[in-house]
C-alpha positions in Angstrom: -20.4 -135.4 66.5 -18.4 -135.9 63.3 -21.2 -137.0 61.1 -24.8 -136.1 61.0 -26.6 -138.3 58.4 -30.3 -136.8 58.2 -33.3 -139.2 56.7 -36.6 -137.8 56.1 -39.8 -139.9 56.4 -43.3 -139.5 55.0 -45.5 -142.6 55.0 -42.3 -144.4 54.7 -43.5 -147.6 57.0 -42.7 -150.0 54.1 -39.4 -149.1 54.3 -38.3 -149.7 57.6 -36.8 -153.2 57.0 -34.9 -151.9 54.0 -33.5 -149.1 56.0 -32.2 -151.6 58.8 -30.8 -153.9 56.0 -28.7 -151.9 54.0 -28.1 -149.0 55.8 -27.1 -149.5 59.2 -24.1 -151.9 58.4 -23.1 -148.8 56.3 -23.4 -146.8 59.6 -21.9 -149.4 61.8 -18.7 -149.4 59.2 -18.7 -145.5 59.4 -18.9 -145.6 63.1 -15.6 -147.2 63.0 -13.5 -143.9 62.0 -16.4 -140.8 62.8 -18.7 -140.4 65.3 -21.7 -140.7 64.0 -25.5 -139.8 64.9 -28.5 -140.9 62.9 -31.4 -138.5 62.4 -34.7 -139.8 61.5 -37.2 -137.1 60.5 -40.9 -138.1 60.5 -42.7 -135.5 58.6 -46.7 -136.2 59.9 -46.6 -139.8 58.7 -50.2 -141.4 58.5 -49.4 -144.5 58.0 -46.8 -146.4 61.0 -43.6 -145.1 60.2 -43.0 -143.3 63.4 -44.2 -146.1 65.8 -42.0 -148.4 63.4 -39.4 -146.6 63.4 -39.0 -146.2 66.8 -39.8 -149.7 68.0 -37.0 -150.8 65.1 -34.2 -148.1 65.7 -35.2 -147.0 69.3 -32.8 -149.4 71.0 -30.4 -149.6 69.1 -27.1 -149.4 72.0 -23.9 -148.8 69.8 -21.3 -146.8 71.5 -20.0 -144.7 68.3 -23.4 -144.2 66.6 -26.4 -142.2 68.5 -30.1 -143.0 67.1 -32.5 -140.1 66.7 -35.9 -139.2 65.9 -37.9 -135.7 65.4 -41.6 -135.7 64.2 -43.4 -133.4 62.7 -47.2 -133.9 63.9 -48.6 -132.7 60.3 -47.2 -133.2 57.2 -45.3 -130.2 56.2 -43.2 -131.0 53.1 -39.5 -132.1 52.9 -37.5 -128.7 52.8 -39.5 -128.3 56.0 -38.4 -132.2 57.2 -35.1 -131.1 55.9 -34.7 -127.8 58.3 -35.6 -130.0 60.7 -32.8 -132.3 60.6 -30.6 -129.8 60.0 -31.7 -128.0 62.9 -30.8 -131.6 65.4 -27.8 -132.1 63.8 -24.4 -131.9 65.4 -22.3 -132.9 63.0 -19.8 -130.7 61.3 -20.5 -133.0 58.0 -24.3 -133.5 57.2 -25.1 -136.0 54.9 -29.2 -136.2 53.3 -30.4 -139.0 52.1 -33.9 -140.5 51.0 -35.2 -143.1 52.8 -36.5 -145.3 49.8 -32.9 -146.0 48.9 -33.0 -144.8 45.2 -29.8 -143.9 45.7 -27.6 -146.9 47.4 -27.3 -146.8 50.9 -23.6 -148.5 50.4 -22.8 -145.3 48.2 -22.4 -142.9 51.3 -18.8 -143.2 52.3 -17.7 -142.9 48.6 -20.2 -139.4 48.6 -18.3 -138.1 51.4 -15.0 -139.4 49.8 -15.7 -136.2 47.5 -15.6 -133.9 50.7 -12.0 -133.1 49.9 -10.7 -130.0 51.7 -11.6 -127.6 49.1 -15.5 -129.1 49.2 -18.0 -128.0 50.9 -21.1 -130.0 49.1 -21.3 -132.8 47.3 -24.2 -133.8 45.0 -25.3 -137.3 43.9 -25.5 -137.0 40.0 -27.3 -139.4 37.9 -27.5 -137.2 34.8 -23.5 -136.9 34.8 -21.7 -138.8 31.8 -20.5 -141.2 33.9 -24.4 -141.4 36.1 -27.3 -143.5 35.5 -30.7 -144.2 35.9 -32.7 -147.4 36.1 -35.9 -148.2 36.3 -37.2 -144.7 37.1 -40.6 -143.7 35.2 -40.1 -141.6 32.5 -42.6 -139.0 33.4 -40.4 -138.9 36.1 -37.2 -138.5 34.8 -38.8 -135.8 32.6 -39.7 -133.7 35.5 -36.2 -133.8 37.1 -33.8 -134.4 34.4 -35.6 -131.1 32.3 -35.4 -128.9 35.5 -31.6 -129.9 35.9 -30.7 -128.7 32.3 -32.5 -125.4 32.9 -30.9 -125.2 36.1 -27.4 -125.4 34.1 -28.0 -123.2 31.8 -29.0 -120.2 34.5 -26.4 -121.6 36.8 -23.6 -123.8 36.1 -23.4 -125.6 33.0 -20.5 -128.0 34.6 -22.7 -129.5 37.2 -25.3 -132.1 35.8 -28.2 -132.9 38.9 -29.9 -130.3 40.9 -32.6 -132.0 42.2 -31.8 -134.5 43.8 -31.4 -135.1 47.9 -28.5 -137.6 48.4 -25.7 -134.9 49.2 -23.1 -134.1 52.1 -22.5 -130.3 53.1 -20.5 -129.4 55.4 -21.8 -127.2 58.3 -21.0 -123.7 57.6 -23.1 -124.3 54.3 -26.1 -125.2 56.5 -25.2 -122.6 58.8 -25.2 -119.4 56.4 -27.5 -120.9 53.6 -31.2 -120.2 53.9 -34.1 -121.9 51.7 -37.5 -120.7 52.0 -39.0 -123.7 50.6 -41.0 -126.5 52.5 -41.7 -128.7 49.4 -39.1 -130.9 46.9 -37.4 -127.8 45.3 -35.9 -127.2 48.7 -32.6 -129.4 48.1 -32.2 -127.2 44.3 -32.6 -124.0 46.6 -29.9 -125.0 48.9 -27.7 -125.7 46.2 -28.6 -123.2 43.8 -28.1 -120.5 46.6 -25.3 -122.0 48.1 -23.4 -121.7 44.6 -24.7 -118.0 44.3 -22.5 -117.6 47.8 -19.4 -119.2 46.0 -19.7 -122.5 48.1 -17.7 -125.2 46.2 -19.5 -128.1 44.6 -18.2 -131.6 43.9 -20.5 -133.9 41.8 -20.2 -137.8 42.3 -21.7 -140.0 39.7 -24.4 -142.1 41.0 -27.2 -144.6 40.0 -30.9 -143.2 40.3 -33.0 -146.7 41.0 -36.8 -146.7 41.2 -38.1 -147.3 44.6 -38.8 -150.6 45.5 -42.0 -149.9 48.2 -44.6 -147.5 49.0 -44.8 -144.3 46.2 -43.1 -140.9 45.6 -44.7 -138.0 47.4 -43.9 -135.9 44.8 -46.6 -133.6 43.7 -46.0 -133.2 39.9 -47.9 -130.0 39.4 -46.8 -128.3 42.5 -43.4 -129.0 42.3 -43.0 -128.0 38.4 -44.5 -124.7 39.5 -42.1 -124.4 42.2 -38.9 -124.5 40.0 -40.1 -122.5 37.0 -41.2 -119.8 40.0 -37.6 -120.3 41.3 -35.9 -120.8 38.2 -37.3 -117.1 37.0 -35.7 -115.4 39.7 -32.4 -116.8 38.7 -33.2 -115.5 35.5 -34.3 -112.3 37.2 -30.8 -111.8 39.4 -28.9 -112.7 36.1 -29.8 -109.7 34.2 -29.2 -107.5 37.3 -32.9 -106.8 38.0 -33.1 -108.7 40.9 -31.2 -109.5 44.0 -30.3 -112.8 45.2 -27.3 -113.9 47.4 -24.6 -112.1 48.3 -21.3 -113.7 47.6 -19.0 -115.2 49.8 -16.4 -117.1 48.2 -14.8 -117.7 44.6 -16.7 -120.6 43.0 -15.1 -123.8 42.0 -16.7 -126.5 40.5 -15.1 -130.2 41.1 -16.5 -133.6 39.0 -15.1 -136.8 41.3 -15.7 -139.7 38.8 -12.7 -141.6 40.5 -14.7 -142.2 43.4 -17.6 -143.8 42.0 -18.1 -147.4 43.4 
């Protein structure tokens, strides 16, 4: 497979019909110049995503794009729905995205536009100059846009967004990057660590839109102790008291505001 496009699900029944309306003509256009598989990660819904999803996507016959689900029979967070669709996919480009569509569907082929050859991530990134947000709540916008600017300041001032899940990596960043978390600072983790490495990051400017059905699974209070947790042990490796990551590369940060639609 050339393209692995991973979409975790929690209680995501809602939006099933939204996923079939706007994203699979964007996978039926991409299936035209990559092979492309589809990996749906159910992560212990309770509500009917996984029947739904299967009943909607199951039989689906297209000869360049292969449908697939995994389930997780409790609900174990998404860095653990994350691993999970990492671990299924065959691609040798992985592309995340949320299932709510917050950030466009439509948006994926210019994302992996940024994959230039001396890429190996790109981020979604509504907090760069040339980003946005609409319609997001502001407690919201507190939690993420507050953690990114910490997360510059420890790491790399040049890239804006760090938490958010609509990315592209290619596969020797899943291969040789480990994060330990099972909960929403997994996709900072992976990034974080995979600049520590030297991996190269691309940003591409995107809208942040509010979700139209069903809720955030976000747990406020959890997750705001899981990045100041985190966040002090990049402090920590900073000032040399700590070890972190070995290196593997030179870093090189990339901004890609031509490609934004």
């Amino acid at each position: 497979m050339d393209l692995s496009i991973v979409i975790p699900c929690y209680n995501e029944a809602e939006n099933v019909p939204k996923i079939q309306a706007e994203f699979f003509p964007v996978a039926t256009e991409l299936a035209k110049t990559h092979s492309l598989e589809v990996i749906f990660v159910d992560d212990g819904s309770t509500d009917e995503t996984w029947q739904t999803l299967v009943n909607t996507f199951g039989h689906r016959h297209e000869s360049r794009i292969s449908v697939r689900f995994e389930r997780h029979q409790v609900n174990r967070g998404l860095g653990a729905a994350i691993r999970t669709g990492f671990a299924a996919a065959r691609g040798e480009v992985i592309v995340t995205t949320d299932s709510d569509g917050t950030y466009k569907f439509s948006e994926i082929p210019a994302l992996l536009s940024c994959l230039t050859p001396d890429v190996d991530i790109v981020t979604a990134s509504p907090y760069h100059p040339a980003g946005g947000v609409e319609g997001v709540p502001a407690y919201r916008l507190l939690l993420s846009r507050g953690s990114s600017a910490i997360y510059r300041l420890l790491v790399n001032w040049h890239v804006h967004t760090y938490t958010c899940l609509f990315r592209a990596y290619r596969r020797e960043v899943i291969e040789h990057v480990a994060f330990e978390s099972d909960g929403f600072l997994a996709g900072t983790e992976l990034l974080v660590k995979g600049m520590l490495m030297g991996y190269r990051v691309a940003e591409y400017p995107s809208v942040l839109h509010s979700r139209v059905f069903g809720t955030s699974k976000a747990k406020l209070v959890r997750t705001i102790l899981a990045h100041l947790r985190f966040q002090a042990r990049i402090l920590l490796h900073r000032l040399k008291l700590r070890p972190f990551m070995p290196s593997r590369k030179t870093m090189e940060v990339q901004g890609c505001v031509e490609s934004r639609l």
